[in-house]
C-alpha positions in Angstrom: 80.5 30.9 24.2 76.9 29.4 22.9 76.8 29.4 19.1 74.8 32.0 17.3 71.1 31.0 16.8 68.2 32.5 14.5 65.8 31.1 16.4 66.8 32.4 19.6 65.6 35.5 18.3 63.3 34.2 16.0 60.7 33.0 18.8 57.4 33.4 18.0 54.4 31.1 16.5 54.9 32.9 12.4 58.7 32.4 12.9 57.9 28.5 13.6 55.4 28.4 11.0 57.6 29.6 8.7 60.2 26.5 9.5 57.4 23.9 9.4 56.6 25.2 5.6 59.9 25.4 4.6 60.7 21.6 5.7 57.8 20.6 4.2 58.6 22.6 1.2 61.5 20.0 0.3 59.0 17.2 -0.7 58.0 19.2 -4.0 61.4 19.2 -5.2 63.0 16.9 -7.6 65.6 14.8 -6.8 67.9 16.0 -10.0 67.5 19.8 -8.5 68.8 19.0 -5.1 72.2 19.0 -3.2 72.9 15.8 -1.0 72.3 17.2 1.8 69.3 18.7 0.1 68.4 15.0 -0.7 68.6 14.2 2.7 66.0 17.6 4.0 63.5 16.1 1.6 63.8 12.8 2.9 63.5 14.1 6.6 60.3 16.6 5.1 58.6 13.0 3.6 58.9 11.3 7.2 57.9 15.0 9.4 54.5 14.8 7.0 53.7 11.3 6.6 54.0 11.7 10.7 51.8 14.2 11.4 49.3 13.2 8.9 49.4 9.2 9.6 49.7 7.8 6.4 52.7 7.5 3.6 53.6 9.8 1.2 54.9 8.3 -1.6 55.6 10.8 -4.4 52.8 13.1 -4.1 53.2 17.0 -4.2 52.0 18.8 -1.0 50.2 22.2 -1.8 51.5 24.2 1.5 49.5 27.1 2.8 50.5 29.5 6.1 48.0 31.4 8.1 45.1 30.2 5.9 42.2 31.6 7.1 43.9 31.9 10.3 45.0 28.5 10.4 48.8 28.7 11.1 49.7 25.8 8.4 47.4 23.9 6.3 49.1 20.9 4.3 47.0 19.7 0.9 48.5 16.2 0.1 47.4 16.1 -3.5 46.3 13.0 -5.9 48.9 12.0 -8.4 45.8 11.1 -10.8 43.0 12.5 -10.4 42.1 16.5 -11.2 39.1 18.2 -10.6 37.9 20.9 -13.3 36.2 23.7 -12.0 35.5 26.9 -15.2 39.0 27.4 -16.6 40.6 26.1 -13.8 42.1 22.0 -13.3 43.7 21.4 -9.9 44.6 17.9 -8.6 42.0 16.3 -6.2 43.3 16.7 -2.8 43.5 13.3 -0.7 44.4 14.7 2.8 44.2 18.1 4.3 46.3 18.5 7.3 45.5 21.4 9.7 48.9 22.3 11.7 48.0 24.8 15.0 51.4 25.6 15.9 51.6 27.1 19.8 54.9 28.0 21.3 53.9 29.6 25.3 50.2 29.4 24.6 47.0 26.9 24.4 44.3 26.2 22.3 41.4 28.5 22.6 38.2 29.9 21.7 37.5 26.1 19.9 39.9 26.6 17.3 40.0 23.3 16.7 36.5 22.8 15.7 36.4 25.9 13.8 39.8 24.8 11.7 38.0 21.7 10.7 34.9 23.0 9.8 35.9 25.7 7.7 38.2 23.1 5.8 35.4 20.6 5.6 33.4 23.7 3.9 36.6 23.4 1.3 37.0 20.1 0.9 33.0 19.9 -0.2 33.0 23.1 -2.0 36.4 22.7 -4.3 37.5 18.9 -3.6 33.8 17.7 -4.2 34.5 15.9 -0.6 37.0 13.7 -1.2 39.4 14.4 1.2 40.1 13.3 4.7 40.9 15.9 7.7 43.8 15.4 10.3 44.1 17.8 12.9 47.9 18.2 14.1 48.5 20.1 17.9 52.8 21.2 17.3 53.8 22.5 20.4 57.9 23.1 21.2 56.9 24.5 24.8 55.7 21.6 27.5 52.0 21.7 28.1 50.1 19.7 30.6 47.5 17.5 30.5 47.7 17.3 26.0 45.7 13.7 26.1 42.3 16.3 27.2 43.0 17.4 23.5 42.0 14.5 22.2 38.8 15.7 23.0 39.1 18.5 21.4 39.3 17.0 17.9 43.1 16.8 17.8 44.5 14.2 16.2 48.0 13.9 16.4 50.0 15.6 19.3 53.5 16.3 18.2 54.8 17.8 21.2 59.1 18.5 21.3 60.0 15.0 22.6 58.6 13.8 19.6 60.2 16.5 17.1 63.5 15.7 18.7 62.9 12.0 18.4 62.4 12.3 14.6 65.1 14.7 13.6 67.9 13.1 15.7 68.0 10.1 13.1 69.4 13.0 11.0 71.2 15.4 12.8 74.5 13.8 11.8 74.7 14.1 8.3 72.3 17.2 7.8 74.9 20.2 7.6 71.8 23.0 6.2 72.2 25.7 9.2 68.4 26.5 8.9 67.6 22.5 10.0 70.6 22.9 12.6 69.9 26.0 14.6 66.1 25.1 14.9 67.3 21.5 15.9 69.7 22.9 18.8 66.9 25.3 20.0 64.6 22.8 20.8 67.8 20.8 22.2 68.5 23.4 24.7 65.1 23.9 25.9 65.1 20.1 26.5 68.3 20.4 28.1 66.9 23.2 30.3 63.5 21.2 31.2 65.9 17.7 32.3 68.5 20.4 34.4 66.5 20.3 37.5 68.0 16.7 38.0 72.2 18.7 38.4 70.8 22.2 39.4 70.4 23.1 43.2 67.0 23.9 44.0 67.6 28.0 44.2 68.9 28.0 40.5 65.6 26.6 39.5 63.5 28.4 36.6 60.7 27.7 35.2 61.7 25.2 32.8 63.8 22.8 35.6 60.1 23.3 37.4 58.5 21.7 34.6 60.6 19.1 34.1 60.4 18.3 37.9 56.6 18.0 37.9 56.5 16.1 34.7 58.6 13.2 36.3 57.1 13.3 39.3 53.4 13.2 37.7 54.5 10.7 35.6 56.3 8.2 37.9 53.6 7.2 39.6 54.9 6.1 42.7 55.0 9.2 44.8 51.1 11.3 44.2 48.6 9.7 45.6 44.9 10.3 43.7 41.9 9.6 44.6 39.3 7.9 42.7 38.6 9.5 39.3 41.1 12.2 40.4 44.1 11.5 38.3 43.4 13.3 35.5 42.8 16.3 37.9 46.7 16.3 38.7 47.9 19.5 36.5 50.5 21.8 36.5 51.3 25.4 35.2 51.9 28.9 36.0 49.7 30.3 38.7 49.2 34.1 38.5 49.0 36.2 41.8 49.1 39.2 43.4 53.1 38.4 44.4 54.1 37.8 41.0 53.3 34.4 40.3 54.5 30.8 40.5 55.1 27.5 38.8 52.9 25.0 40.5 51.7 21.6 40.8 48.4 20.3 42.0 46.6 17.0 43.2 43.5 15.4 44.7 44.4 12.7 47.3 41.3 12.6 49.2 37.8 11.7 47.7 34.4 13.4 47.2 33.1 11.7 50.2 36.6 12.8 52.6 36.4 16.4 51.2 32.4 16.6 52.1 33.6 14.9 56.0 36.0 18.2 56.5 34.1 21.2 54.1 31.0 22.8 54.6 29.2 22.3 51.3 29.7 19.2 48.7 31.3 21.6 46.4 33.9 22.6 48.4 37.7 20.7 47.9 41.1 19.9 49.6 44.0 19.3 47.8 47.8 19.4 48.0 49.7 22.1 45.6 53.9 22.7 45.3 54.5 26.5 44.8 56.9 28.6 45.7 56.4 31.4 48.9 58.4 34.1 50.5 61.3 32.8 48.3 60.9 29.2 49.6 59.8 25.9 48.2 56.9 24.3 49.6 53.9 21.8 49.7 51.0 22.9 50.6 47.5 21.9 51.7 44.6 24.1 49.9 41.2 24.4 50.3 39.0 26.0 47.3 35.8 27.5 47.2 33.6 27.6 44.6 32.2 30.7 42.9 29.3 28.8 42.0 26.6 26.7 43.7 26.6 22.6 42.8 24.1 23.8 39.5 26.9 26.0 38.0 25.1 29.2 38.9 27.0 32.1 39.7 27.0 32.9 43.3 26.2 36.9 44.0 29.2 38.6 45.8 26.8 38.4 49.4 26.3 34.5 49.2 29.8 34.1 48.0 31.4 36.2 50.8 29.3 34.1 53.5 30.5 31.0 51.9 34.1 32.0 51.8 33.6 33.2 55.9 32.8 29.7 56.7 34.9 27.7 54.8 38.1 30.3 56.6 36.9 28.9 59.7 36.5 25.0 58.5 40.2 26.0 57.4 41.6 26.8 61.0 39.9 23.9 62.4 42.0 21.6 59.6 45.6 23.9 60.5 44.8 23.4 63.9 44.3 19.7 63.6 47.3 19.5 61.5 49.4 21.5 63.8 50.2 18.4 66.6 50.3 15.8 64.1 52.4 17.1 61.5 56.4 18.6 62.6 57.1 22.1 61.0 53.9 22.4 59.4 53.3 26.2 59.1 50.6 28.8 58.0 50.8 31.9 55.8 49.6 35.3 56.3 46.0 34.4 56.2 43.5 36.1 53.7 40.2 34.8 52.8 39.0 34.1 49.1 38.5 31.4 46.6 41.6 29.7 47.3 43.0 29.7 50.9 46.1 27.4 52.3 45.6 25.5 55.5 49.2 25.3 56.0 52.5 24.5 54.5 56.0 22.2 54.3 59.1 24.1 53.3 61.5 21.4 51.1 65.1 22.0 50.2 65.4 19.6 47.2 64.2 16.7 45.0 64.1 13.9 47.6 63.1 16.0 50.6 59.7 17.6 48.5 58.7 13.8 47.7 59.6 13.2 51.9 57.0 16.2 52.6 54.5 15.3 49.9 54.0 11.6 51.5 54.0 13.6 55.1 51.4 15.5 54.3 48.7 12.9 52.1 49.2 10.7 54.9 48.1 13.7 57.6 44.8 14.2 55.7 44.1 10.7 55.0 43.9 10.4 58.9 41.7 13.3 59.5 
């Protein structure tokens, strides 16, 4: 029987925040106060900030706020030295300010980022008379794809659960606090879970063993072909649909100039996606239709419709291409809309998906 664990109950974003400020908590307390296993919290505390805010820590206090001004933690690394007076009021200067957006199932959104760091460079030059420097930290425990896109979104570390794990396995043997210990085994087990799709048989799979499947087989290189300028287009992620949904995986083999050979308009594309269907596994060959024209404007529901009319046809001409060349290759139900499938490969595990996957890039390179 699994041991009993807070934080499998304990599973949302304030629960986690709540952990991340008490570990950082242990750096304000002095040594003569503490436990030895306390001792050894505050040392693991001193290396989780000085990580997350890129510089050492030394002996300095860290002011710790949660859900300031919506930000889910903010860290204020203070001066040993040097105070700032302000009326009746002497508070030390703060050197670093360390914004913390914690996500557990969800993304960043509505530029929280940029609004994060603005309202704390408002601080910084309103109370710390601009002193301090501003690190943005993304802490995610759930796997996200595609994190390097933000970098571009003013993040500056990305401390996903790889590199949680990473840090607190140098002490998971000799911490024995049961707060540190159950919140180390949860992430363990949702690592466990995300590697399991190696020992699982393909109909156990959830979502997790999905994930892990399509990180190693993004990251390996040697099995998705991309085109051109197309590699950071590979992506995976839950797709939402009208039969309940899917874990899926996506990727651009041919180039602008192929696509344009087999589509009606430039704007058009042709891809290959895993997902699941009618219960099976398979890759699939999709083609996509824009809702807008090659200016960004919104198409009206008239243009759109006649756009989506002929691309359904430019899609039976590709199945029907397809259909001699490539053995068992099927087609769904057919419907019309933005995102139609040509026509499909069922796998039934690991090495036979990679088998279909090189199948099928090497049918539309010889369209």
């Amino acid at each position: 029987m699994e041991r009993n664990n807070i934080f499998d109950f304990a599973t949302s974003e304030l629960s986690q925040d709540a952990f991340i400020c008490w570990l950082c908590d242990w750096v304000n307390f002095d040594d003569n106060s503490l436990s030895e296993d306390e001792k050894k919290l505050k040392s693991l505390a001193n290396d989780f900030i000085e990580k997350v805010s890129g510089e050492k820590l030394g002996d300095r206090k860290v002011n710790i706020k949660r859900q300031y001004q919506k930000i889910d933690v903010l860290l204020e690394i203070q001066n040993k030295t040097e105070f700032i007076t302000k009326g009746d009021k002497t508070n030390p200067v703060v050197d670093m300010y360390v914004i913390i957006e914690d996500k557990v199932g969800t993304g960043l959104h509505s530029n929280q980022i940029e609004r994060y760091r603005e309202l704390i460079s408002e601080k910084n030059k309103n109370i710390n008379e601009g002193k301090a420097l501003i690190k943005t930290v993304y802490y995610k425990i759930y796997d996200e794809d595609n994190t390097e896109r933000l970098k571009e979104n003013g993040v500056n570390v990305i401390f996903e659960r790889e590199k949680i794990l990473e840090l607190f396995e140098r002490y998971k043997d000799n911490i024995k606090d049961s707060i540190f210990r159950n919140y180390y085994e949860y992430l363990s087990n949702i690592e466990t879970d995300v590697k399991s799709y190696k020992e699982k048989n393909l109909e156990d799979w959830n979502s997790n063993c999905y994930i892990g499947f399509f990180k190693k087989l993004k990251n390996e290189g040697s099995c998705l072909e991309h085109a051109d300028g197309r590699k950071k287009d590979c992506s995976w992620g839950y797709v939402n649909n009208s039969s309940g949904g899917f874990m899926g995986m996506w990727w651009f083999p041919l180039s602008e100039n192929e696509v344009n050979k087999l589509t009606e308009t430039s704007d058009e594309d042709i891809y290959l996606q895993i997902e699941q269907y009618n219960q099976e596994n398979i890759v699939a060959i999709k083609y996509s239709v824009p809702k807008g024209n090659i200016n960004n404007k919104e198409l009206s529901k008239e243009d759109f419709e006649k756009k989506v009319k002929i691309a359904s046809e430019k899609r039976k001409e590709i199945f029907s291409k397809l259909e001699n060349e490539v053995p068992n290759f099927q087609k769904k139900y057919f419907r019309a809309g933005q995102y139609m499938t040509v026509g499909y490969l069922e796998f039934k595990d690991v090495k036979d998906c990679k088998n279909k996957i090189r199948i099928l890039q090497d049918a539309l390179k010889k369209l």
